[in-house]
VOGU-3710 file (C-alpha; in Angstrom, 3 decimals, decimal comma):
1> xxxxxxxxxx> -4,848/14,655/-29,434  -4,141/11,147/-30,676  -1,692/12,299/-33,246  -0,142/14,998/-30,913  0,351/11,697/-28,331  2,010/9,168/-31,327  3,964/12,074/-32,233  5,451/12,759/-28,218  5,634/9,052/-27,867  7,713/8,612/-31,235
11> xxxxxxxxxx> 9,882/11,332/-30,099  10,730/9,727/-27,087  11,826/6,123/-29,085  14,027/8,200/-31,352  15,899/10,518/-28,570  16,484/6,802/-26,657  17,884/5,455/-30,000  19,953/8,691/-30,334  21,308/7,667/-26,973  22,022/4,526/-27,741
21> xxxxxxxxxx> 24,260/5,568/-30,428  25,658/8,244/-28,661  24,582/10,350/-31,318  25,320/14,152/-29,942  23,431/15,775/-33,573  20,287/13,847/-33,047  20,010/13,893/-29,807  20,116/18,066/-29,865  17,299/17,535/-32,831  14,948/15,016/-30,931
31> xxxxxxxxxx> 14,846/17,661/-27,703  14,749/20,761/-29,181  10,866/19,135/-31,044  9,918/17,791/-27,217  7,832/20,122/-24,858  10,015/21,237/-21,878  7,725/19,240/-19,365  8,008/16,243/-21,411  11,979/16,633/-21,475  11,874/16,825/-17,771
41> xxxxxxxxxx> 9,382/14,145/-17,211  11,660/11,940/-19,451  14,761/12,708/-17,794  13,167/11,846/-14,303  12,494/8,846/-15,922  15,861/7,342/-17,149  17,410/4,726/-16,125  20,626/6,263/-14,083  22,776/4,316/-17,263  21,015/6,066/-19,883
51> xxxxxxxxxx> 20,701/9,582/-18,141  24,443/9,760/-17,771  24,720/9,034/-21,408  22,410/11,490/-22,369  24,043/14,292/-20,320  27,438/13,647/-22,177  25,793/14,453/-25,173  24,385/17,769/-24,289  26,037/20,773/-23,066  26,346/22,890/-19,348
61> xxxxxxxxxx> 24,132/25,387/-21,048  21,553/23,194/-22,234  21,092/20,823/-19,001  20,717/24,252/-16,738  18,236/25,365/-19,557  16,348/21,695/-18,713  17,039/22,311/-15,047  15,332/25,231/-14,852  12,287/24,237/-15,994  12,024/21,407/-13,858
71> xxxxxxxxxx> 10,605/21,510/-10,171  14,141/21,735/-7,271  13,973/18,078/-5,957  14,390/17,122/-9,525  16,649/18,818/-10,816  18,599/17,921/-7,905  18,264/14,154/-9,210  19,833/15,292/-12,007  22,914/17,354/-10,388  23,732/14,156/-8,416
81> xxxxxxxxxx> 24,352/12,214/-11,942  27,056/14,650/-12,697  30,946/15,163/-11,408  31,403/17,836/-8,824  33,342/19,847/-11,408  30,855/19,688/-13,985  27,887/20,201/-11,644  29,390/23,461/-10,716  29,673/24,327/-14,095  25,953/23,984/-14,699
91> xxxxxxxxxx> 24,863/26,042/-11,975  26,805/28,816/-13,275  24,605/29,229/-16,123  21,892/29,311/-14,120  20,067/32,127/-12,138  21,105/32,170/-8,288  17,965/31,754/-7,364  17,393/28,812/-9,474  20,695/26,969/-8,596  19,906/28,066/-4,697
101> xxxxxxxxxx> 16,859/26,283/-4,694  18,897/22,887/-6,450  21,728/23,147/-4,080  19,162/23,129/-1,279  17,655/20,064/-2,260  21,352/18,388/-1,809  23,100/17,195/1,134  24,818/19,752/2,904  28,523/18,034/1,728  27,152/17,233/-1,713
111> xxxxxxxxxx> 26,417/20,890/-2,013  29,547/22,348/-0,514  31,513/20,058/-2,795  30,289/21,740/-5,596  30,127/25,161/-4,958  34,165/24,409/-3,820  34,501/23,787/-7,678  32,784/27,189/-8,867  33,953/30,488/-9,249  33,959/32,247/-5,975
121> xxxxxxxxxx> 32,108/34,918/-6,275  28,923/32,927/-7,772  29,477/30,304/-5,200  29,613/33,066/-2,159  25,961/33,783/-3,760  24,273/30,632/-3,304  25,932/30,641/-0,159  24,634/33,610/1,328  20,961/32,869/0,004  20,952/29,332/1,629
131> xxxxxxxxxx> 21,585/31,114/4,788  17,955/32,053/4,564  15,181/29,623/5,078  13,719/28,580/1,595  10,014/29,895/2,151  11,596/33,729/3,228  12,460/36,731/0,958  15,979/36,059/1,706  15,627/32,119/0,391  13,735/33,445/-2,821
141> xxxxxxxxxx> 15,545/36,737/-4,209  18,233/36,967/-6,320  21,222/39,164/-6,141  21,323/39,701/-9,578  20,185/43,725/-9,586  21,357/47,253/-11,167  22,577/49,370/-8,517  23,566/52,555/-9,045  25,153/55,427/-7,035  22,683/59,162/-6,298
151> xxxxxxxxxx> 25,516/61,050/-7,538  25,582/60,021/-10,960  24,584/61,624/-13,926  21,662/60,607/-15,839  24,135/60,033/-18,923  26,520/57,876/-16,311  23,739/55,867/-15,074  22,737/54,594/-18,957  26,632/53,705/-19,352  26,602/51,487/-16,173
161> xxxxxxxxxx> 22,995/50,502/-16,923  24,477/48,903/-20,549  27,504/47,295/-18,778  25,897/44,747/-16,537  22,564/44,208/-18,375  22,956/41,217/-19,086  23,594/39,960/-16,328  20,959/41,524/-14,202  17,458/39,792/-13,405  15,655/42,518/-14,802
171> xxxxxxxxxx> 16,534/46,048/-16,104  13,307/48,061/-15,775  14,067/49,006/-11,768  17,418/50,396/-11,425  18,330/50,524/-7,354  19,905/53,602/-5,838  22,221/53,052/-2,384  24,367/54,982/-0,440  28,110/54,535/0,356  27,347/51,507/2,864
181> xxxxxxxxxx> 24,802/49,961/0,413  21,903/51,205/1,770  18,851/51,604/-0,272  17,609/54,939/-0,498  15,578/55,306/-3,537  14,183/53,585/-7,239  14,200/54,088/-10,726  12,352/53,216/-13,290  13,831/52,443/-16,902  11,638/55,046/-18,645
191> xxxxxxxxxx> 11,845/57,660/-16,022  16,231/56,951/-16,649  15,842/57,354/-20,103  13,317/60,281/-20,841  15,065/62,470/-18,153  17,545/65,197/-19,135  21,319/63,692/-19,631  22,672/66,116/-17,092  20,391/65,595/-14,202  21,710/63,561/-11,045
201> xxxxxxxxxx> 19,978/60,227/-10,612  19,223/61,721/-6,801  17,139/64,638/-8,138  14,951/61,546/-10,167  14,538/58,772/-7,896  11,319/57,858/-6,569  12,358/58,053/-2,401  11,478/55,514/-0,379  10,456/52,493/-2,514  7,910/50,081/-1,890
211> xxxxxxxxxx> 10,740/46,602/-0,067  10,761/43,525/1,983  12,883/42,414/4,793  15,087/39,756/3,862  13,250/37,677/7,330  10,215/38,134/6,296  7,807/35,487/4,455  7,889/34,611/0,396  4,207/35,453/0,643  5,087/39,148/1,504
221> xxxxxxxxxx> 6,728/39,816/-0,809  4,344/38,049/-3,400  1,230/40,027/-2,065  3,311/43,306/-2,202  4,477/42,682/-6,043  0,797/42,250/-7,032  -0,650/44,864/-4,725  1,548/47,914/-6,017  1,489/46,283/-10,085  5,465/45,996/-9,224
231> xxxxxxxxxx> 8,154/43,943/-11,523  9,971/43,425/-8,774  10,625/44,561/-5,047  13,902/44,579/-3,711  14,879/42,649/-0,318  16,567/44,576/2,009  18,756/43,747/5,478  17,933/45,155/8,954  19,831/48,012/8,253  18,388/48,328/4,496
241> xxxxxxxxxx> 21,276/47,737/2,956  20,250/46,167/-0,247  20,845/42,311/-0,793  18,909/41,398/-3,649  15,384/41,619/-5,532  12,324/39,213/-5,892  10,574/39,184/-9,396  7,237/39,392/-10,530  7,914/35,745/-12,055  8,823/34,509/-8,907
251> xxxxxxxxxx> 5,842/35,806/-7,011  3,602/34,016/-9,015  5,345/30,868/-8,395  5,482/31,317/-4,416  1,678/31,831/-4,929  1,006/28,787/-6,727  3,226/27,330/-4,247  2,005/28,513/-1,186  -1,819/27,880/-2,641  -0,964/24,004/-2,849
261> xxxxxxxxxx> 0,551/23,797/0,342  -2,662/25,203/1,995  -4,586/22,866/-0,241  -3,153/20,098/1,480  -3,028/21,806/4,982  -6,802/22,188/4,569  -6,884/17,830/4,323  -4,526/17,909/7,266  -1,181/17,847/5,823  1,619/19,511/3,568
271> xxxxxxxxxx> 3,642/19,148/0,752  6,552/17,919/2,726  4,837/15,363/4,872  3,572/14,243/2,008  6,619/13,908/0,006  9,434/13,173/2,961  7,648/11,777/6,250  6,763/8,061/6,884  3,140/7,233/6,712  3,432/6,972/10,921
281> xxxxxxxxxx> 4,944/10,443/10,956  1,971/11,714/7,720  -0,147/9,811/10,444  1,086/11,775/13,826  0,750/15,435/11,481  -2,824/14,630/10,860  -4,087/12,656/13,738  -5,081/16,081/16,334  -6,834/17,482/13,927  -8,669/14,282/13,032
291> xxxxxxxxxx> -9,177/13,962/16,981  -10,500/17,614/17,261  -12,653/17,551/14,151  -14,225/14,006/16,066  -14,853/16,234/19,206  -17,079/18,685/17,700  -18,895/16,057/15,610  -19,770/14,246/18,936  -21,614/17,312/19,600  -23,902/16,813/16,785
301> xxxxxxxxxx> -24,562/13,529/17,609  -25,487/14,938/20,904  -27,529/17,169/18,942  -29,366/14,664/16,862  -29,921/12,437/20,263  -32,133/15,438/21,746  -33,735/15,517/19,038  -34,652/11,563/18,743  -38,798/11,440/19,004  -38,775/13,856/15,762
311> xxxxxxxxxx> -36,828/11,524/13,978  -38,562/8,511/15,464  -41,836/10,152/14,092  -40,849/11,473/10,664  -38,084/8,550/10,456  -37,593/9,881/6,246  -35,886/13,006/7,566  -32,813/10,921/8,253  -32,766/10,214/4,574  -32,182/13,839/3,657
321> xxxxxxxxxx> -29,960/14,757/6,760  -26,633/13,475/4,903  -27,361/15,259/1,825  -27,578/18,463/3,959  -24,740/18,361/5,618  -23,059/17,037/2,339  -24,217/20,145/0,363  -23,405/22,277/3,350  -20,014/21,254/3,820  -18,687/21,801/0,526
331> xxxxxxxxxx> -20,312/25,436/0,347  -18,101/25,955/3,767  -15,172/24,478/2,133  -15,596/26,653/-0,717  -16,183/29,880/1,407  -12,581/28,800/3,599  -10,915/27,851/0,740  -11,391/31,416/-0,752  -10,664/33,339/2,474  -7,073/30,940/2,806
341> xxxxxxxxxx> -6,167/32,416/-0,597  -7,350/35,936/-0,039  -5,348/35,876/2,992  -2,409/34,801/1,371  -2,388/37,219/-1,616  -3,545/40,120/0,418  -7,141/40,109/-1,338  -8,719/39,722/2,418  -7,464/41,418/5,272  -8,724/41,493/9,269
351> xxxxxxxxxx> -9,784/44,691/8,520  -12,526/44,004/5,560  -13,780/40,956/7,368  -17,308/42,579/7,446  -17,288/43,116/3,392  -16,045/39,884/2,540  -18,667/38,201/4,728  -21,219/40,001/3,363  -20,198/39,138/-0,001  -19,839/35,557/0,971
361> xxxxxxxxxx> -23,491/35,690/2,684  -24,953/36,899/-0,396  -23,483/34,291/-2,382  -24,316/31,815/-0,538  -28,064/33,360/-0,069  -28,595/32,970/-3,785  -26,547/29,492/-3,696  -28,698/28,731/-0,531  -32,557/29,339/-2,007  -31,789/27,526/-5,266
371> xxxxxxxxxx> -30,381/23,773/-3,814  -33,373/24,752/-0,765  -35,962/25,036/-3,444  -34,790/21,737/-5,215  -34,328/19,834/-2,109  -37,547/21,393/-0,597  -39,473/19,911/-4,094  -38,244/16,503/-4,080  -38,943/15,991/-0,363  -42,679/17,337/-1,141
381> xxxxxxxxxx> -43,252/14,664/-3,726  -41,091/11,734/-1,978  -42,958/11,921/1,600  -46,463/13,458/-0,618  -46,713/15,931/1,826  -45,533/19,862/1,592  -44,578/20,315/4,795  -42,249/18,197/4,935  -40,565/19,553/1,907  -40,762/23,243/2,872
391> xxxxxxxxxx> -39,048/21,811/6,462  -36,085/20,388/4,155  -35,927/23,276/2,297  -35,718/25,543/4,995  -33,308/23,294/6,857  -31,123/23,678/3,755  -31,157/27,232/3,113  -30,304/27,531/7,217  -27,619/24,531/6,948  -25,739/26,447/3,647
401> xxxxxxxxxx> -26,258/29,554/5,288  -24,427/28,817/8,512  -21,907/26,990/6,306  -20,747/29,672/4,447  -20,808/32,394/7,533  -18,246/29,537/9,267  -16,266/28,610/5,877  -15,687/32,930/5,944  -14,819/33,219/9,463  -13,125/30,270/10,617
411> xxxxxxxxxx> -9,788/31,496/8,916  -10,334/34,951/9,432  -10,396/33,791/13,497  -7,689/31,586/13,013  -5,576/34,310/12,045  -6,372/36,447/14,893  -5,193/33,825/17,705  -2,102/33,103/15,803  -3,025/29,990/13,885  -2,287/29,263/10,318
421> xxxxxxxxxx> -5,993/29,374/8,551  -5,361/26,363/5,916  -4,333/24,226/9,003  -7,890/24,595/10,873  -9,817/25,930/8,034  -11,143/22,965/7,036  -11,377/20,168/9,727  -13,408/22,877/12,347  -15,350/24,599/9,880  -16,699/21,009/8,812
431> xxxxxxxxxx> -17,475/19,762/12,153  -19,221/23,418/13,677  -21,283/23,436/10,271  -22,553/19,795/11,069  -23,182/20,610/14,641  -25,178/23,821/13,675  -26,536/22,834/10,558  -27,980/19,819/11,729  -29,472/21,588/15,402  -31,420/24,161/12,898
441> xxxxxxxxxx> -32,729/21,255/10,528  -33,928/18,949/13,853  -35,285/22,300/15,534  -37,335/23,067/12,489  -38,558/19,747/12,252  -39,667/19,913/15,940  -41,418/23,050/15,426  -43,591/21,844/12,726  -43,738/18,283/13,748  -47,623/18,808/14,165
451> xxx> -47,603/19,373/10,489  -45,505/16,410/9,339  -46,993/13,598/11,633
//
């Protein structure tokens, strides 16, 4: 790892000595040995003088290679370091999709200045996909797709097929519309090339194909690519006339995307508050929830004051009431955290609520009686008495219990009333747990006080 470090770091000194001497041959060597993340990192990092340097030296082709493998607001970084003209030239050799996503990061005249300097037809492209919002099918797809007429032979189809593969997204799905562009059917490369050469592509299509609106959310589209083992789904108007297709790639990176966004939901926030907001407006985001979440934790405190002569007799149950709730909370976290992703890749459903809280239940059963049993032990031999550490124990099997049943339905109710599930997930199914976790653990303990006095 050492070695592999010296090696990256050695790299980097000889690509900023290439610079330096503007040298165009050792500059191509010294990236082409780099890792694409550390090329990206490193570019990020420049100094503006030195990154304009470095992008004289390489070609259009090679920066929208770089660009491409870097995340949108970077890239953009990058764009801005280039002339108008030559910006435009880069996002040509890139995917729509890709250079969509870079001209969104941009300023609305910084954008328009460029695509002014491409070729029209690529430039009406980008257009017409940043008419979409960024996190719909519209915003993700690219128009890059075979489309081919029901009236064509089997033998015409493979002609047209050849003509404009390379410049298609994918190959393996070729489209089939009508006269206004509608889409009316889908084939499949091998189905195309094992079928007889006379045979109209209408009599072969598979009718009806599995689509997406182009209005609707990127996570649709995601959840339908992995639920029907798809390479890619095609996006569709109102009126299904065809606009463009979403790629098996791509789903896979709305998923990752849409998983870290819900991540940070589940603390409070987002990506973009945390990335673009002022610490007063990251403040106002999270705040409510913070406000809420202090509501409901009143209640246990209400709880634990009814409950004050138990603790006033058996004070060393306060000492294990923080590791509950501790324990508890992150099994609940856990449970919501799973049920936020399910719900977003179409694993869990309203309609299976029942199986996937039994499943979670038994988990957290089995979870449940082994941290019960250890808890439950150590409070035997700290207070000497086994009482007390079968009330512990049981208070911790009830606490991780309830904790799980909330961590599975708290989404799953959010969802129903129209709320988003990583939003509340997290911040409720915290503060319920405590208030129910720590009512069964003081009830217990008040049942069996006679034994632990």
């Amino acid at each position: 790892m050492e070695a592999q470090l010296f090696d990256v770091q050695a790299l980097r000194a000889h690509l900023h000595d290439a610079i330096a001497a503007r040298d165009r041959e050792h500059t191509h060597v010294v990236l082409a040995q780099l890792p694409p993340e550390e090329v990206a990192q490193l570019l990020e990092e420049l100094p503006s003088e030195e990154l304009a340097q470095l992008l004289q030296l390489i070609s259009d082709e090679e920066i929208a290679q770089l660009l491409e493998k870097m995340d949108a607001a970077t890239a953009a970084h990058i764009v801005r370091k280039l002339s108008y003209a030559r910006a435009a030239d880069v996002l040509e050799e890139m995917a729509p999709d890709n250079a969509t996503d870079i001209a969104g990061e941009l300023d609305p005249q910084e954008a328009e200045a460029i695509l002014v300097e491409m070729q029209p037809a690529e430039a009406d492209d980008i257009r017409d996909l940043l008419a979409y919002p960024p996190d719909t099918a519209g915003g993700r797809m690219t128009p890059e797709f075979v489309a081919i007429s029901p009236d064509l032979t089997v033998d015409e189809a493979l002609v047209a097929l050849r003509k404009v593969a390379s410049e298609a997204e994918t190959i393996y799905y070729v489209y089939v519309v009508d006269d206004h562009d509608r889409l009316i059917g889908v084939l499949n490369l091998r189905d195309l090339v094992v079928s007889p050469p006379g045979r109209s592509v209408g009599e072969i299509m598979i009718l009806e194909p599995i689509k997406v609106r182009a209005s609707e959310d990127q996570e649709t589209a995601a959840r339908l690519l992995g639920e029907y083992n798809l390479l890619a789904i095609p996006v569709v108007d109102d009126d299904d006339r065809l606009l463009g297709i979403i790629t098996v790639d791509d789903a896979a990176d709305i998923l990752e995307q849409e998983f870290s966004e819900d991540y940070l939901k589940m603390a409070g926030t987002d990506a973009e508050a945390m990335e673009r907001r002022t610490p007063a407006q990251v403040a106002m985001i999270r705040l409510p929830w913070l406000l809420g979440t202090m509501t409901i934790e009143l209640l246990a405190g209400l709880v634990i004051s009814r409950f004050d002569h138990v603790l006033q007799q058996v004070i060393l149950l306060a000492s294990f009431m923080p590791v509950i709730s501790a324990v508890s909370g992150n099994v609940g976290l856990q449970a919501a955290a799973i049920v936020v992703r399910g719900l977003d890749t179409g694993h869990v459903s309203l309609r299976n609520w029942g199986r996937q809280v039994f499943k979670e239940l038994s988990a957290s059963l089995l979870m449940a009686i082994s941290c019960g049993l250890v808890l439950g032990t150590i409070g035997a031999i700290w207070s000497r008495h086994l009482p007390f550490g079968i009330v512990i124990g049981g208070a911790m099997i009830c606490s991780m219990l309830t904790a799980g049943f909330m961590g599975t339905m708290m989404p799953m109710i959010s969802k129903r009333l129209g709320f988003d599930p990583a939003t509340t997930a997290g911040p409720f199914e915290t503060a319920f747990q405590d208030v129910i976790g720590f009512g069964v653990f003081l009830w217990l303990a008040s049942m069996l006080i006679h034994w632990l006095s």
